[in-house]
N, C-alpha and C positions, 0 to 999 in steps of 0.2 A: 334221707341219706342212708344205705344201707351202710349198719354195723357186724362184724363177727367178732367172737369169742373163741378161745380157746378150745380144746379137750378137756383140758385137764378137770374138768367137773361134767361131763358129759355121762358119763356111766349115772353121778347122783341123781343128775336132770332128768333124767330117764325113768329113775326109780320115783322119782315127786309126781311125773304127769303122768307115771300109770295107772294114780288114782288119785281120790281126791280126800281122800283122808286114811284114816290110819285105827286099826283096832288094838285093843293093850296086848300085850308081850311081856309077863314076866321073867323076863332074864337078863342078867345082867353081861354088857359087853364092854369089851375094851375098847376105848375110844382115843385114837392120836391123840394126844398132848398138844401137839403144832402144828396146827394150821388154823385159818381163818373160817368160819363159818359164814360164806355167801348168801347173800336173800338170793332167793327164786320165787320172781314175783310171776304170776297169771293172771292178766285183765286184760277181758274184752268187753269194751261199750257199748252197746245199743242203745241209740235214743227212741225207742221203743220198751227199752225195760225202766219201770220204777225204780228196783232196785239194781244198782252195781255195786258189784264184788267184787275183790280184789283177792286174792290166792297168792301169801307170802310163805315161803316154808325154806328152812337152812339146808346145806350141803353136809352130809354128813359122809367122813372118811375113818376107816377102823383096819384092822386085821383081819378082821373076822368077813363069812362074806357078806354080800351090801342087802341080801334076804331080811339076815336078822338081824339088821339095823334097820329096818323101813317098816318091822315090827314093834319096833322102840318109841312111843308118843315124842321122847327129848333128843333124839335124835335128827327130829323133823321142823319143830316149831320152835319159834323165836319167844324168851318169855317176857319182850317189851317190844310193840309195832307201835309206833306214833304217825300217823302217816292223814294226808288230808288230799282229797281232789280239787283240786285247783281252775275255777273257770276263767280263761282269757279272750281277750276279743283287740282285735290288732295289738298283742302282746302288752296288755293292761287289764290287771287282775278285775274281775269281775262279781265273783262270789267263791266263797269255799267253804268246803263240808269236811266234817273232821268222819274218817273210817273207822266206824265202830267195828270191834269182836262180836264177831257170829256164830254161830254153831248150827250148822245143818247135818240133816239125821238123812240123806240121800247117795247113802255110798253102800254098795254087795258088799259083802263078806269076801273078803282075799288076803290076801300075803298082808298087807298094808292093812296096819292096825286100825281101829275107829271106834276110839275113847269119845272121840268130840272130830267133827268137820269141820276144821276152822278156816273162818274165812275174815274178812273185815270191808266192810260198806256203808254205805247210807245209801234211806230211801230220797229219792230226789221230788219235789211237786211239778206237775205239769204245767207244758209251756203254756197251757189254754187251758181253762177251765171245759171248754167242749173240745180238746184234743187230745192222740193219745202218744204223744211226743215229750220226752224228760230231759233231751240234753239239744239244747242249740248246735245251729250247723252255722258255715260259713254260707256269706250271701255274695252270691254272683250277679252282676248288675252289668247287661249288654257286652257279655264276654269278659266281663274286668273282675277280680276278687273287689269288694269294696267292704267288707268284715270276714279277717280272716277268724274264725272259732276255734280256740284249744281248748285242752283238760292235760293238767298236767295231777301227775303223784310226788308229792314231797314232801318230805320226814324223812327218821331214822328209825331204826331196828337194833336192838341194844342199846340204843342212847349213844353208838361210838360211829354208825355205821352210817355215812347220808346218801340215802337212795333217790331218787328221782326218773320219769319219765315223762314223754310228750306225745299227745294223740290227735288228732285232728277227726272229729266224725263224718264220717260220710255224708255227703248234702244231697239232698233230694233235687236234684236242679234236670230238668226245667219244670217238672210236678213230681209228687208224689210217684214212686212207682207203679201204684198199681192206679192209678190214674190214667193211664196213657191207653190210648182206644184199643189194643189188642186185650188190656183186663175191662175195660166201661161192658165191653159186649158180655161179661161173665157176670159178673153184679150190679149190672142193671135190668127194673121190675121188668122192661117189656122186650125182652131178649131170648132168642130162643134156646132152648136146653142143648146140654152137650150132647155131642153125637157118636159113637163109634160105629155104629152099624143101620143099614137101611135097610129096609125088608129087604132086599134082594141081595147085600152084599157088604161086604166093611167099607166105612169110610176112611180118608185119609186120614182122622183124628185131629190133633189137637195141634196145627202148626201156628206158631205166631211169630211174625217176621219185622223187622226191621224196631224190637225193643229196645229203648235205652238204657243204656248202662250209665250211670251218672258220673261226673268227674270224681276225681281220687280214689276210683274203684281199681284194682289192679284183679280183681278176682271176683265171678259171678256165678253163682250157681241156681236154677230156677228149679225147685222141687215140686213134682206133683202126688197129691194124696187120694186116696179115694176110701169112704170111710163108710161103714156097713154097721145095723145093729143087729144083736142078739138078741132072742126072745124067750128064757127057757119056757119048763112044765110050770112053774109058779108066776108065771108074767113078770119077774125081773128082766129088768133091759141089761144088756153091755155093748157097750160102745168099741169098735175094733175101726183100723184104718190099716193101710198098706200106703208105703211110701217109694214111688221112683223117682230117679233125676231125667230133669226134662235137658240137660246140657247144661257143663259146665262152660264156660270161657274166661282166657286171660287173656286182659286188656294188653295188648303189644306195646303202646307207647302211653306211657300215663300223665295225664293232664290233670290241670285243676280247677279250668275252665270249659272242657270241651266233652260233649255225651260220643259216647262209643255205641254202632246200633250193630245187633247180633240179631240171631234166631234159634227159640225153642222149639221144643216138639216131641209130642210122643205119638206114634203110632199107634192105629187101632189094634191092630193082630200084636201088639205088647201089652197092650191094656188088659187083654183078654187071657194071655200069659201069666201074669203077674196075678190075676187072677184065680188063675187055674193053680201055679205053683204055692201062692204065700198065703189062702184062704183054705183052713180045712175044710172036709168034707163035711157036710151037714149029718148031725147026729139027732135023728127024730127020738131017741132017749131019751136024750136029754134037752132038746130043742122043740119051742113051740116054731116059731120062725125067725127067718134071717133076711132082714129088709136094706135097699140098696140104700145109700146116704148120699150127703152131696162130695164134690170133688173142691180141693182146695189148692191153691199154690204158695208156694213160701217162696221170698227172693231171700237170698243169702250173698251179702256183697264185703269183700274185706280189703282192706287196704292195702298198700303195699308191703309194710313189714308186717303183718299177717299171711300175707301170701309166701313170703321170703321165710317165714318161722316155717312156717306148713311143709319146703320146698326141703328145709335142712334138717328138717325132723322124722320126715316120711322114709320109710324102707326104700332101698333101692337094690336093682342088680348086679348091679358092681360087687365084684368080688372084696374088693375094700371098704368097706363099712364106715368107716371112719369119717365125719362129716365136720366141719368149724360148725361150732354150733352157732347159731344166729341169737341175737340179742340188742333190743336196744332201751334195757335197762343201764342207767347210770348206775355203777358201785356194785351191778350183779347180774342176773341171767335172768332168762325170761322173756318175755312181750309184755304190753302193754300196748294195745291196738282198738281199733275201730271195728268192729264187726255186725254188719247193720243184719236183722233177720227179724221177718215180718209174715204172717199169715193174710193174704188176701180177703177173706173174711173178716178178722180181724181188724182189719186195716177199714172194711169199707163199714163195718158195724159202729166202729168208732170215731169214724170221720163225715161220715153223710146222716143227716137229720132224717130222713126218710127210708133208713133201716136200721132197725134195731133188733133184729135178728136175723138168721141163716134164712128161714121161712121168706123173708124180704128177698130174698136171690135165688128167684126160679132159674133162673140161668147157671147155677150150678148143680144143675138134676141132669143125671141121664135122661136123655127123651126116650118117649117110646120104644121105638124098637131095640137102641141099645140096650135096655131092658128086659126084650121079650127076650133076645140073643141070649142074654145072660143068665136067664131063666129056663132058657131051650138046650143051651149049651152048644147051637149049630144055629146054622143060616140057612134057609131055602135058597138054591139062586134060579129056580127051575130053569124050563130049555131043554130037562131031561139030563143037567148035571147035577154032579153027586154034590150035596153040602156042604156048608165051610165047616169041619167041627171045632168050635171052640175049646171043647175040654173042660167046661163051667156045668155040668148038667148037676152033678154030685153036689155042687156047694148051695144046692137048694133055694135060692135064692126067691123069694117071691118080688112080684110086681107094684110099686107104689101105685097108690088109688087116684094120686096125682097127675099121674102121666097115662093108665093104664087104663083100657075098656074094664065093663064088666067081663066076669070067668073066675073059672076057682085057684086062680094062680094069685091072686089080686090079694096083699097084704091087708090083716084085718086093723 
């Protein structure tokens, strides 16, 4: 059921999710006398992640402006969170985990002070001992829910305040995402490498058509990476990657039985773009070599009030700014959502018995000649036409030994 929320804390809400923690400020402000300090809670699930975190932080209202109050550590943080994740299965408690105080050291330097990044969580055990799954989903049995799976948040915040929320995680139905034959042909040993280019000309690249979107997904995002090493003058490596979206979609009618099928894709002649614009030039300086890596996908699916937070928080055109903020925290503001996000790799390293590394997935190499292209920087197409120019010549890229003849382009 969608919920809204007022304004009237919208400007604070604003100032909490512009960062995630907070650096010291000593100075002292004047703080209203009268008013209520609201939780603003932040959680998103993944049953993919060990750990969940939960992001509790108050509303703070002054005179002064709301800058130098989101430099104040007491201005932000609650000094008593009691709170537990709660598991249900056809609305009968299951197991629950008490959210400890955390302190994470992973926030820039900004406006927003960070003494300590406070969060609160537990790590959760896996559903299988050989799986890499932490939070149960609902089980779909011949089109029927037949166990429906919650996680609920509840406790107080100052001992006066009772918060609570309800999630339901995304379910994997009818497999695993990256299960479904459009990924098997990526990560499976006897599969041929990706393609953007043929000696004579680009290929169409990377379309995959008729993907399922699994019930209770109201939002889908299919990310493609493609990931390069470093080699300097001392033979240190570094690991670099470049990331595009293969297409976003929102599910039109949202079910909790039924899969939605779309289509991704990225074209060659982007590929090669993205390339060209987001990979510097190769500095023989300071560079022994820069060798091509594998290509990976992430699926990113979120629920319906994850989609609905996103929708009422995101900038818009409109000359009126002013938006209800979205929220379906009990007693405060915030989400408290499902948001499933998995790396293909990942996913097939930890689930199939017959790879235990990247090395195990030839099928996410560029083949040959999308390699030589990338090394050439242009395409023959002969006939006596002029070349495709890629634009890639500069970023020096050499040729894996894996895919590639002998010649001195050929990575050592």
């Amino acid at each position: 059921m969608i919920s809204t929320k007022s304004n009237f804390f919208l400007i604070a809400i604003l100032f909490i999710f512009a960062g995630s923690g907070f650096q010291s400020c000593k100075k002292e402000l004047e703080i209203n006398a009268d008013y209520r300090a609201y939780p603003i809670v932040y959680g998103l699930l993944n049953q993919y992640d060990s750990l969940q975190v939960i992001k509790v932080n108050k509303s703070f209202l002054g005179n002064d402006d709301p800058r130098n109050y989101a430099g104040v550590q007491d201005s932000s943080l609650f000094e008593q969170v009691d709170l537990k994740l709660i598991e249900y299965h056809n609305g009968i408690k299951q197991k629950s985990y008490v959210l400890n105080k955390m302190v994470l050291n992973n926030k820039e330097p900004g406006i927003f002070a960070n003494p300590e990044n406070v969060v609160y969580g537990t790590v959760l055990p896996k559903l299988k001992p050989n799986g890499i799954k932490y939070l149960n989903e609902t089980v779909i049995t011949e089109g029927q829910v037949s166990n429906r799976v919650s996680y609920k948040i509840e406790g107080t915040v100052n001992g006066d305040i009772n918060i609570s929320a309800e999630m339901n995680p995304i379910p994997e139905y009818r497999v695993d995402f990256f299960q479904q034959s459009e990924f098997r042909t990526k990560w499976n040993a006897d599969i041929p490498k990706i393609g953007f280019a043929s000696a004579t000309k680009l290929t169409e690249g990377i379309v995959l058509q008729d993907v399922e979107i699994p019930p209770f997904t109201k939002i889908a995002e299919l990310k493609f990476t493609f990931n390069y090493i470093d080699t300097d003058l001392n033979g240190d490596t570094t690991h670099h990657f470049i990331e595009a979206t293969m297409g976003e979609v929102i599910v039109p009618v949202l079910s909790e039985t039924k899969i939605y099928k779309t289509d991704f894709a990225i074209k060659s002649e982007r590929f090669y773009q993205l390339i060209a614009a987001l990979v510097p030039d190769f500095d023989a300086t300071k560079l022994k070599q820069r060798m091509p890596g594998h290509v990976d996908f992430e699926i990113v699916l979120g629920d319906e009030n994850y989609y609905y937070y996103r929708e009422n928080t995101l900038p818009s055109d409109d000359l009126n700014q002013l938006k209800p903020q979205f929220s379906n925290i009990e007693n405060g503001f915030g989400i408290f959502v499902s948001r499933m996000k998995v790396k293909m790799t990942d996913w097939a390293i930890g689930t199939q018995e017959d790879i235990i590394s990247i090395k195990g997935m030839p099928g996410v190499l560029l083949n040959r000649t999308s390699q030589e292209a990338l090394n050439r920087g242009y395409i023959l197409q002969g006939n006596g036409e002029d070349p495709i120019q890629l634009g890639t010549a500069s970023k020096g890229f050499c040729i894996d030994p894996e895919v590639g003849n002998v010649g001195s382009d050929l990575c050592k």
